[in-house]
BASEBA-317839 format. One line per field, with one value per residue: residue number from 1; x, y, z of N, C-alpha, C in turn. Coordinates in steps of 0.05 Angstrom, whole numbers. Atoms other than C-alpha are relative to their C-alpha. Layout:
BEGIN
pos	[NUM|...]
n.xx	[X|...]
n.yy	[Y|...]
n.zz	[Z|...]
ca.xx	[X|...]
ca.yy	[Y|...]
ca.zz	[Z|...]
c.xx	[X|...]
c.yy	[Y|...]
c.zz	[Z|...]
***
This chain:
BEGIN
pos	[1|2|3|4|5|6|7|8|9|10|11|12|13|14|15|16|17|18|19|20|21|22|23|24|25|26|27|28|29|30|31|32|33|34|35|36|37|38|39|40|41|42|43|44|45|46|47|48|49|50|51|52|53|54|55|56|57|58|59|60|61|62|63|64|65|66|67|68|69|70|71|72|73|74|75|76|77|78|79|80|81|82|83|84|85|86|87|88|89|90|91|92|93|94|95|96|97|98|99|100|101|102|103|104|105|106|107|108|109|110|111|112|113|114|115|116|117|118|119|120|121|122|123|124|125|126|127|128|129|130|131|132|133|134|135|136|137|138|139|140|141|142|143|144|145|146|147|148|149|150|151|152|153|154|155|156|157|158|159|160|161|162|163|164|165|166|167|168|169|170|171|172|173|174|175|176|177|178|179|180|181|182|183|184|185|186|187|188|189|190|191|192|193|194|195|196|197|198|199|200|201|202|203|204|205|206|207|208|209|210|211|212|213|214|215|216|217|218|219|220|221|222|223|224|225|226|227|228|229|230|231|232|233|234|235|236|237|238|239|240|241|242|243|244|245|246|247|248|249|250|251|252|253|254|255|256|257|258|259|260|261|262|263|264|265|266|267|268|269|270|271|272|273|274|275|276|277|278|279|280|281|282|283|284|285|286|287|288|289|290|291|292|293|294|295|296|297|298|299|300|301|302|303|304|305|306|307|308|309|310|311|312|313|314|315|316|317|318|319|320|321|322|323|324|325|326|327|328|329|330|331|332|333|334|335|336|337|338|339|340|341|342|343|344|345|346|347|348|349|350|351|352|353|354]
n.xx	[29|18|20|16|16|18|12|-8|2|-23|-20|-4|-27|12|11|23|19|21|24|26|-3|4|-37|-8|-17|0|-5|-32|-8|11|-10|-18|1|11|-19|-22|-4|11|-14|-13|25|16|-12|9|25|-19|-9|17|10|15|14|-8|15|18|-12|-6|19|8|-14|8|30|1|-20|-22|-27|-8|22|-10|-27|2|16|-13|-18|13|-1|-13|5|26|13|-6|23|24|22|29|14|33|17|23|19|-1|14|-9|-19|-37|-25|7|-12|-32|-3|-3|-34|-31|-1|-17|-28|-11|-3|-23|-29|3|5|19|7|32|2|24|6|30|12|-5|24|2|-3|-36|-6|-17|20|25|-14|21|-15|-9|16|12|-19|-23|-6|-22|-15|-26|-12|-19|4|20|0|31|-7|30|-10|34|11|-5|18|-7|19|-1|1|-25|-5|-14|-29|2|-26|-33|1|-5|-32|-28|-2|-4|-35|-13|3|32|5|17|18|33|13|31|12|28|20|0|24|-9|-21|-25|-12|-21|-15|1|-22|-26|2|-4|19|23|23|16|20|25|17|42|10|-6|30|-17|-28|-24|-4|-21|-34|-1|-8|-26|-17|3|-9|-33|-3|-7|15|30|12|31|-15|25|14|22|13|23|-4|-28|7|8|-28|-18|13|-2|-30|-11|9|-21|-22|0|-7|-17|-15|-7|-13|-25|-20|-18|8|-17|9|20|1|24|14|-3|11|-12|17|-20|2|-5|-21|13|-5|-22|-29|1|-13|-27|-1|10|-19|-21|6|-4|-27|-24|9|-18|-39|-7|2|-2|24|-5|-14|22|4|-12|1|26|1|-22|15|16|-14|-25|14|23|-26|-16|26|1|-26|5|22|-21|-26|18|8|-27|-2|14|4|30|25|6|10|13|24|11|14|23|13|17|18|13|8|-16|-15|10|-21|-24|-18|-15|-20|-19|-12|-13|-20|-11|-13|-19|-8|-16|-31|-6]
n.yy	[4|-20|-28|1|-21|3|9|26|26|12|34|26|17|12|21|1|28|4|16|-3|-23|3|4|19|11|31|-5|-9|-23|-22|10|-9|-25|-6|-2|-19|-26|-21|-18|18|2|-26|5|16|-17|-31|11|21|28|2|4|-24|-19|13|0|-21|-9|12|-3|-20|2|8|-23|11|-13|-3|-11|-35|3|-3|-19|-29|3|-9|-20|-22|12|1|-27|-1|4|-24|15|4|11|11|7|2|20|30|6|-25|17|-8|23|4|-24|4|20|-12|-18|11|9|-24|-8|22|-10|-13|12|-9|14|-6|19|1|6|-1|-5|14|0|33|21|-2|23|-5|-20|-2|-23|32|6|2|-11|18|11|-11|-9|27|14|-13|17|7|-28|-16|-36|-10|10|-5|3|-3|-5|5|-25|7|-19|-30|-19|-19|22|16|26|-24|-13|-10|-18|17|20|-27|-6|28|-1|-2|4|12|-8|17|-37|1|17|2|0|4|-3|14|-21|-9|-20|-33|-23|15|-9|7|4|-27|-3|21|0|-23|4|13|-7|4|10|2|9|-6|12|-1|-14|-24|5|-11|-26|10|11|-34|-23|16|4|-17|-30|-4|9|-16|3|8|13|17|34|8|-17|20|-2|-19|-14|-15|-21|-10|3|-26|-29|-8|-6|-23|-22|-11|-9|-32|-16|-5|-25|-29|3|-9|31|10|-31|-7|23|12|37|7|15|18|21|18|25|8|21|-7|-10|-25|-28|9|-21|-27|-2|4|-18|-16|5|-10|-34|-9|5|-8|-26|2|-7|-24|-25|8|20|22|-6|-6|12|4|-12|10|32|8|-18|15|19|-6|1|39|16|-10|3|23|0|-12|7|31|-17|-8|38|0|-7|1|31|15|-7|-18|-3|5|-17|-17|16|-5|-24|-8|13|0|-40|-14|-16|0|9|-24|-11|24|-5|-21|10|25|-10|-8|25|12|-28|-7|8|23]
n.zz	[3|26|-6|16|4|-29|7|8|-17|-8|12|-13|-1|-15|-6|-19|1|16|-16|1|-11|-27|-1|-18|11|-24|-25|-5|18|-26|-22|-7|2|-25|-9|10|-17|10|24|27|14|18|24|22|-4|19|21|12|-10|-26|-23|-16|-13|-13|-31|-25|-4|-14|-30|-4|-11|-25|-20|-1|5|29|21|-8|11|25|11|7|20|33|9|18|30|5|1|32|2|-5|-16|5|-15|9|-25|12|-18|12|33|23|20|3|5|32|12|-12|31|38|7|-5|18|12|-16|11|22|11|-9|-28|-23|-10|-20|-12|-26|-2|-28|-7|-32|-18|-13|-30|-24|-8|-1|31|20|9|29|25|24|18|17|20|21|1|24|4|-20|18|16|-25|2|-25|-17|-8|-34|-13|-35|-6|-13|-32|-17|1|18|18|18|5|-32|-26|9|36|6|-2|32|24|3|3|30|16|-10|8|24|8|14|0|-39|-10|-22|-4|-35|2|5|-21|-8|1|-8|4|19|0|32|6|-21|6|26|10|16|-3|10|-13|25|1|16|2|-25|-31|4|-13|-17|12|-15|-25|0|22|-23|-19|21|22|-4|-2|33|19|36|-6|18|7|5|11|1|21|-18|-6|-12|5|7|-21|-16|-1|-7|-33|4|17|-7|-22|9|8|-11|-15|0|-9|-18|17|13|35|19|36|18|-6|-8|23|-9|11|-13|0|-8|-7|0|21|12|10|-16|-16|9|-5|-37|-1|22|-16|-27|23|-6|-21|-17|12|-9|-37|11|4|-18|-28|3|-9|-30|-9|-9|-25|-27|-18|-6|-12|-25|-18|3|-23|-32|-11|-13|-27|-17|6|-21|-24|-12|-9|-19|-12|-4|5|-18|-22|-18|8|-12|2|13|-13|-15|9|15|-27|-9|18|0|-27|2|-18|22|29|17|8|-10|9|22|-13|-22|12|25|-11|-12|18|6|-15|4|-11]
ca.xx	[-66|-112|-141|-201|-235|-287|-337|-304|-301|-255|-202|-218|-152|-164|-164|-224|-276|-304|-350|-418|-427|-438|-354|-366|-314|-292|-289|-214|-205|-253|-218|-153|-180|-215|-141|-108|-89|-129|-72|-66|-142|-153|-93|-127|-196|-151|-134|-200|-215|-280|-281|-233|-283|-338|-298|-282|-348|-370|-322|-348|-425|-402|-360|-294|-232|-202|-262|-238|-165|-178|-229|-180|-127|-178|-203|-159|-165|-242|-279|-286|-350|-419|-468|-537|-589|-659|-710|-784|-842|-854|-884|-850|-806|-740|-700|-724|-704|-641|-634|-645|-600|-542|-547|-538|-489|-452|-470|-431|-374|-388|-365|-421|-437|-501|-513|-585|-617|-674|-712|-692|-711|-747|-724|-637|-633|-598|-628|-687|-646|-705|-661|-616|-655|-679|-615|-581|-578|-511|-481|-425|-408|-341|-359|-414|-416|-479|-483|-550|-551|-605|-631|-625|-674|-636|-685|-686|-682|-609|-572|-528|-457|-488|-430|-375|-400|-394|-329|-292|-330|-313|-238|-240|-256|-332|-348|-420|-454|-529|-560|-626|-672|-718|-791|-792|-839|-840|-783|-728|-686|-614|-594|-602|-536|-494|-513|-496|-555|-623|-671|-744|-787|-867|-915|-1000|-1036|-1005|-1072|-1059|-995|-960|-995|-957|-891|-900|-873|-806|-774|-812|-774|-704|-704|-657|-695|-766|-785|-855|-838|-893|-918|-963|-1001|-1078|-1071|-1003|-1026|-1058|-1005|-952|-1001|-998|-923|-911|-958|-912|-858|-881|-893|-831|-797|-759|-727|-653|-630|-572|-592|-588|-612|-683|-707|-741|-791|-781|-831|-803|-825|-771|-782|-781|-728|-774|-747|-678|-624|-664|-653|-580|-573|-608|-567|-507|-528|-541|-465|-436|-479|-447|-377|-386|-407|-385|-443|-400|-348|-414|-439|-383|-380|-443|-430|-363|-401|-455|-407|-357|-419|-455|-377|-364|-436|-427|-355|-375|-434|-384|-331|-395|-416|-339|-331|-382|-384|-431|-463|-461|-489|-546|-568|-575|-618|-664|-665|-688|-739|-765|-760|-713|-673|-688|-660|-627|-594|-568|-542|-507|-484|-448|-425|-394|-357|-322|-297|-270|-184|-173]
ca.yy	[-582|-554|-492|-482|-420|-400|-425|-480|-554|-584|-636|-702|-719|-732|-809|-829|-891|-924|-959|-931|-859|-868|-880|-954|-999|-1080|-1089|-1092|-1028|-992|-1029|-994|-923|-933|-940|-886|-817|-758|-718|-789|-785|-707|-725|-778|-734|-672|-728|-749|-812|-821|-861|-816|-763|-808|-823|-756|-741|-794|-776|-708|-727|-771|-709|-743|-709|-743|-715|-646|-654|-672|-620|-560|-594|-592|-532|-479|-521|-502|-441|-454|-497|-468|-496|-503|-508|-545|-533|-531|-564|-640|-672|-621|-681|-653|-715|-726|-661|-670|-728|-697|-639|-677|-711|-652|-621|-684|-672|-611|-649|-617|-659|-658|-677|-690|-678|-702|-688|-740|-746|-793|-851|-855|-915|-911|-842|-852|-818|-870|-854|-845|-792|-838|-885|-839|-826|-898|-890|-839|-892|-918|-846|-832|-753|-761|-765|-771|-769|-780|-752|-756|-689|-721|-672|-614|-557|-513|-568|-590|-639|-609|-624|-603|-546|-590|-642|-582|-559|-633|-637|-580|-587|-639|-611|-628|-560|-567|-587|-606|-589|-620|-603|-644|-619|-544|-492|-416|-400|-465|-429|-454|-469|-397|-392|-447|-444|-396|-409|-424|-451|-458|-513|-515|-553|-552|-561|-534|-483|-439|-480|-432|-372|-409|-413|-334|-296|-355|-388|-353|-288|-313|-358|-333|-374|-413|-472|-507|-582|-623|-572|-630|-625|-600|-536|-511|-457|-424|-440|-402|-342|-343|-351|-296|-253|-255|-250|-178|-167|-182|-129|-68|-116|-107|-187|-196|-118|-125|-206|-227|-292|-336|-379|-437|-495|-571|-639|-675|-740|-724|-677|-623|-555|-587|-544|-476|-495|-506|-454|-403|-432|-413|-339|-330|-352|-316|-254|-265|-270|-201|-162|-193|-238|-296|-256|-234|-302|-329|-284|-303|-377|-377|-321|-376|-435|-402|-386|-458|-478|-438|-438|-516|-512|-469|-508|-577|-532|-507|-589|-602|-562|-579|-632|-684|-668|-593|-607|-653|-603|-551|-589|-602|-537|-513|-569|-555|-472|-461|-432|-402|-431|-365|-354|-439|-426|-363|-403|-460|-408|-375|-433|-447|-369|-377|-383|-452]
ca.zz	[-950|-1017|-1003|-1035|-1060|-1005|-1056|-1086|-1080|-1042|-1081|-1054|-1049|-983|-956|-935|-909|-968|-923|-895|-881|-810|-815|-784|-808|-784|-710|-714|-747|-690|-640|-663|-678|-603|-589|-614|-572|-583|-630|-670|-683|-701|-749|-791|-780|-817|-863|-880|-845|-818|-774|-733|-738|-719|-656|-631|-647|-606|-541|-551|-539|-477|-445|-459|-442|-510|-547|-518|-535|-601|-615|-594|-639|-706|-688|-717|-781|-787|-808|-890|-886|-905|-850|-872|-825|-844|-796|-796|-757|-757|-820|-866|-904|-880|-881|-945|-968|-932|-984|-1045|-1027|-1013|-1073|-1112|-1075|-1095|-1160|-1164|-1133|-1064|-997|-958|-885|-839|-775|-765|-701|-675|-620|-562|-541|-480|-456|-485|-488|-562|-626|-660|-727|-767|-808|-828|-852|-898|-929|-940|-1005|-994|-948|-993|-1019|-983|-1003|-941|-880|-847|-764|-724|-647|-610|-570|-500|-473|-498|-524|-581|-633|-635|-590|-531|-582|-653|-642|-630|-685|-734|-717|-724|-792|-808|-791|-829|-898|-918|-963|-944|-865|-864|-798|-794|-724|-702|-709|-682|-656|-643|-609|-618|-654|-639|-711|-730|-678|-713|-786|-837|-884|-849|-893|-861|-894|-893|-916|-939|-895|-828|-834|-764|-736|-800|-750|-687|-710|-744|-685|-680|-746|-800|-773|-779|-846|-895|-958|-951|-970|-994|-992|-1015|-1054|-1106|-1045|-1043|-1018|-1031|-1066|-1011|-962|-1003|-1008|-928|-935|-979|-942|-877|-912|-934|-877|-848|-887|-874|-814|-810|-834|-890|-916|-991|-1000|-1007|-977|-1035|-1023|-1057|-1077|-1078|-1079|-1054|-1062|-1145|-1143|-1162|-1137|-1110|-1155|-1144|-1065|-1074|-1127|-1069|-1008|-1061|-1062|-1005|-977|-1037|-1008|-932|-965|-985|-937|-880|-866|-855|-794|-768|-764|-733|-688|-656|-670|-629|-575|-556|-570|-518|-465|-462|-447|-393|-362|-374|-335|-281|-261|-260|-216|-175|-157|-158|-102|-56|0|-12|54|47|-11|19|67|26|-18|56|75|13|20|84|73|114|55|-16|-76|-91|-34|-37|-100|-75|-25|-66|-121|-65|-35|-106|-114|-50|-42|-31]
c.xx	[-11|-3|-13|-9|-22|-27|0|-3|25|13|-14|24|1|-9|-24|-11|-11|-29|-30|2|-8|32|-4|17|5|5|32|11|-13|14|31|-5|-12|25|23|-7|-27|14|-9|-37|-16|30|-10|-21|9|0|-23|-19|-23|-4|10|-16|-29|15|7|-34|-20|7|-11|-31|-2|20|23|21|14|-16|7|22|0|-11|20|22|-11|-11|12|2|-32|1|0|-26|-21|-15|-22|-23|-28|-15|-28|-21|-8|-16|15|19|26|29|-4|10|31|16|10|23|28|13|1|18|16|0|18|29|8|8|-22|-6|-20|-1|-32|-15|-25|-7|18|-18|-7|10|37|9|16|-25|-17|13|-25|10|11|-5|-10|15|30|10|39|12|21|7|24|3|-26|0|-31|-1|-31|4|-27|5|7|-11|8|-28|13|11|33|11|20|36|-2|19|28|2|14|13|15|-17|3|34|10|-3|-27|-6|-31|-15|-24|0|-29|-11|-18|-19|-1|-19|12|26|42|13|35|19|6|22|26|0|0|-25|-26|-26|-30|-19|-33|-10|-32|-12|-1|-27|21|23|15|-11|17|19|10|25|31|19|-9|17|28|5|19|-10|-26|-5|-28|6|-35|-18|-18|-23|-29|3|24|-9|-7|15|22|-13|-2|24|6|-20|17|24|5|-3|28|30|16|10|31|14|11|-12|10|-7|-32|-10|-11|-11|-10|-19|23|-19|26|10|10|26|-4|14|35|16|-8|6|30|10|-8|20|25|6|-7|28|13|-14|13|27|2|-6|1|-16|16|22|-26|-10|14|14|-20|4|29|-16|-19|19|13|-21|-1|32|3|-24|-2|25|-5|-18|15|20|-22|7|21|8|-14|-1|-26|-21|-13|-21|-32|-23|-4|-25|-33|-6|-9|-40|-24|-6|6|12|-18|17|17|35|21|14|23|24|34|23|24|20|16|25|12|25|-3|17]
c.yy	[18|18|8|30|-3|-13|-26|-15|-9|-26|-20|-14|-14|-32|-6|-29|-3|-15|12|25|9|-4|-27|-24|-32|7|10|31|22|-10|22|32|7|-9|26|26|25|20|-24|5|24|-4|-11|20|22|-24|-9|-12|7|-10|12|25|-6|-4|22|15|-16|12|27|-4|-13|13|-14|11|-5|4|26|13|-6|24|22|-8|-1|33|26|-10|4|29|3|-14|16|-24|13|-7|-6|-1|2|-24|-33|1|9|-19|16|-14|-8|10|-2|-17|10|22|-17|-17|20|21|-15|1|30|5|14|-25|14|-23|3|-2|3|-7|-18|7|-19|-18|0|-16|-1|21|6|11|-27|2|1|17|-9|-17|5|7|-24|-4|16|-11|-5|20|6|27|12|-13|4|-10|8|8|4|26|-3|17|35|15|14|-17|-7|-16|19|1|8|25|-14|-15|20|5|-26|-4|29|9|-19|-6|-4|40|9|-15|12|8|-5|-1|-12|19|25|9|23|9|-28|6|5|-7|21|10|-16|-2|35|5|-17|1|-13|-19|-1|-20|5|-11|6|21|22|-14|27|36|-4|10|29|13|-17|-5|5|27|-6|-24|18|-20|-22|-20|-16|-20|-9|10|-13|-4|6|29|20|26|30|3|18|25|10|9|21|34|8|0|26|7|1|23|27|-14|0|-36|3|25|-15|-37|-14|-27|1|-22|-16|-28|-27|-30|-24|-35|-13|16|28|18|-1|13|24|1|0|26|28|-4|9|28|4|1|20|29|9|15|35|27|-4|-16|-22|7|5|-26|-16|6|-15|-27|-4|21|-27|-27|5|-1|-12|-3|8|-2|-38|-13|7|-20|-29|17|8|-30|-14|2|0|-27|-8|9|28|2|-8|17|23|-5|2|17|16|-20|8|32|6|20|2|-7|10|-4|-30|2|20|-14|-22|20|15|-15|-11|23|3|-8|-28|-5]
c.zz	[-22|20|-16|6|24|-9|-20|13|3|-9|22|8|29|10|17|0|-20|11|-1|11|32|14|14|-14|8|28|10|-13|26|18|-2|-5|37|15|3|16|-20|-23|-20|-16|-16|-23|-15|-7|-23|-21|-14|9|21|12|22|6|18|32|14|1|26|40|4|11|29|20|7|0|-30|-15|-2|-3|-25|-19|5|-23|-30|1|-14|-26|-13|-13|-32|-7|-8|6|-9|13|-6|24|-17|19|-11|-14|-22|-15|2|-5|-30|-20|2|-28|-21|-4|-9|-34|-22|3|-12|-33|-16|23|24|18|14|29|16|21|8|29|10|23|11|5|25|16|1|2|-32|-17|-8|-32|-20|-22|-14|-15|-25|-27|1|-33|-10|13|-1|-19|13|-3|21|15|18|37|16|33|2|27|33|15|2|-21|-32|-37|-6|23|10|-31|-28|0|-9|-26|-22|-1|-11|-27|-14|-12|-26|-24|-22|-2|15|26|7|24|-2|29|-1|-9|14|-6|-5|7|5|-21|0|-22|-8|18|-21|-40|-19|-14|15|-22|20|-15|14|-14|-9|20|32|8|26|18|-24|23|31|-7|-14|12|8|-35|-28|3|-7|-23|-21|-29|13|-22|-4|5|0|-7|-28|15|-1|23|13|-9|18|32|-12|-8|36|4|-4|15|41|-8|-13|24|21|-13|2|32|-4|10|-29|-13|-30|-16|10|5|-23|15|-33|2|-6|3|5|-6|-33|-5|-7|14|14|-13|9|32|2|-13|26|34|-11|15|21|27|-15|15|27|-4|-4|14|35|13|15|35|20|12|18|22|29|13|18|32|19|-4|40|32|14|11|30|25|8|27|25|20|6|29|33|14|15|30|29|7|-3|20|4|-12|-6|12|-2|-17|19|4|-25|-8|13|-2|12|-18|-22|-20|-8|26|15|-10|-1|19|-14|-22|17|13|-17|-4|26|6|8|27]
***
């Protein structure tokens, strides 16, 4: 396999889908990748092929044992990516932005892949894909991959496997992995866990939503961006900007690199190299002072938790008789019992010798 500089681009050599960056291919072709074992599929995946990563990515979102067997077999092939996380409250043109990046990324012969987070639907529970949509024009690039999941009622603006996704792309050699969150607030701040580079975008206009969101994802931004800053009232917007960004000073993030606060118009192009150019410096800044063991530290710390808190709570369930489980349910109903000392009850009943 290449091995690329930690800031290099990765050879293409690499076979890959020329198709649609969603990896979907003829029926007969999914028919035999939705055949193939879990090693045979993180092999192609290592090799490339997306629709193999599309598929374990898939088995991974519907808690698929071969989603789970594949994923420990790419993982030790990961950890060379730089994840990028785009957040930022709705309106803020992030898919948009998403866009334009990618497209220069590509321009300096970057792989580049997307994991864009929607809402759900209320009625299938799938994402509404409005991200994608936005970015059809990189469809037939086989240097992107672009992957929509839908939130499913998970909080903090990513969907429950935006970990997992991340690992199998980045197993499987994509120099560069978007994270776009849906719209967030003050304190959804789960990207800032999984991404090396959070940028935060804004727009004119938010007046006091930019004093909402002060005390949540203005604090943990490592670069800032304006987006639609042709706007009425940009101006005045990054004077707000720049005035919590003094004062968030003298906190101890990335010692030694200043966020910038970057405008953009995304749609034009405007501002789109100094964002790339700044997501750059800020990885080559990681690389050197540890920055990047640091982050995935964290990102394998809460990775590892959700698993085991995720496990435990199946093993909990697992273990209990349906009608135990029934009339604890009642007597917590009725007040006979408290939910504590239920849940005690049940966690105690798994922990005990068989």
């Amino acid at each position: 396999m290449d091995e690329p500089n930690r800031l290099g681009a990765r050879p293409e050599t690499r076979p890959a889908s020329p198709a649609h960056s969603e990896a979907k291919s003829s029926e007969g072709r999914q028919a035999g990748v939705a055949r193939r074992s879990p090693a045979e599929l993180a092999e192609r995946a290592l090799e490339g092929e997306q629709s193999a990563g599309a598929r374990l990515i898939r088995l991974l979102e519907n808690q698929e044992r071969d989603g789970i067997e594949g994923l420990k077999a790419l993982y030790p092939h990961g950890g060379r990516a730089h994840i990028v996380g785009i957040t930022g409250p709705p309106g803020a043109g992030k898919s948009t932005l998403v866009d334009a990046l990618i497209a220069e990324w590509r321009r300096r012969e970057r792989r580049v892949a997307v994991i864009a987070v929607d809402p759900s639907s209320p009625f299938s529970g799938g994402a509404i894909l409005g991200d994608r949509v936005r970015m059809q024009r990189h469809a037939t690039d086989p240097g992107v991959f672009i992957r929509s999941m839908a939130t499913r009622g998970q909080l903090g603006g990513l969907a429950r496997t935006s970990f997992e996704a991340s690992a199998v792309l980045d197993a499987m050699g994509y120099d560069v992995i978007l994270v776009e969150t849906v719209g967030v607030g003050q304190d959804e701040l789960d990207v800032v866990e999984l991404a090396h580079t959070t940028a935060v975008v804004n727009v004119p206009g938010l007046g006091d939503d930019i004093q909402a969101i002060k005390a949540g994802i203005l604090e943990v931004g490592d670069l800032f961006i304006l987006n639609k800053a042709d706007r009425p009232g940009a101006d005045e917007t990054e004077k707000q900007l720049r005035l919590m960004l003094h004062l968030r000073e003298g906190e101890e993030r990335d010692a030694g690199f200043e966020p910038p606060l970057l405008r953009t118009v995304a749609p034009r192009g405007d501002g789109i190299v100094e964002v790339v150019d700044a997501c750059t410096a800020h990885y080559e800044h990681l690389s050197t002072t540890g920055g990047i063991e640091r982050k995935t530290a964290v990102r394998g710390h809460r990775f590892l938790v959700e698993l085991v808190r995720e496990l435990a709570s199946e093993a909990v369930f697992a273990r209990a008789a349906a009608g135990e489980l029934a009339q604890l349910v009642d007597d917590v109903r009725a007040r006979r019992t408290d939910p504590y000392s239920a849940a005690e009850r049940l966690v105690a009943a798994m922990l005990k010798p068989s």
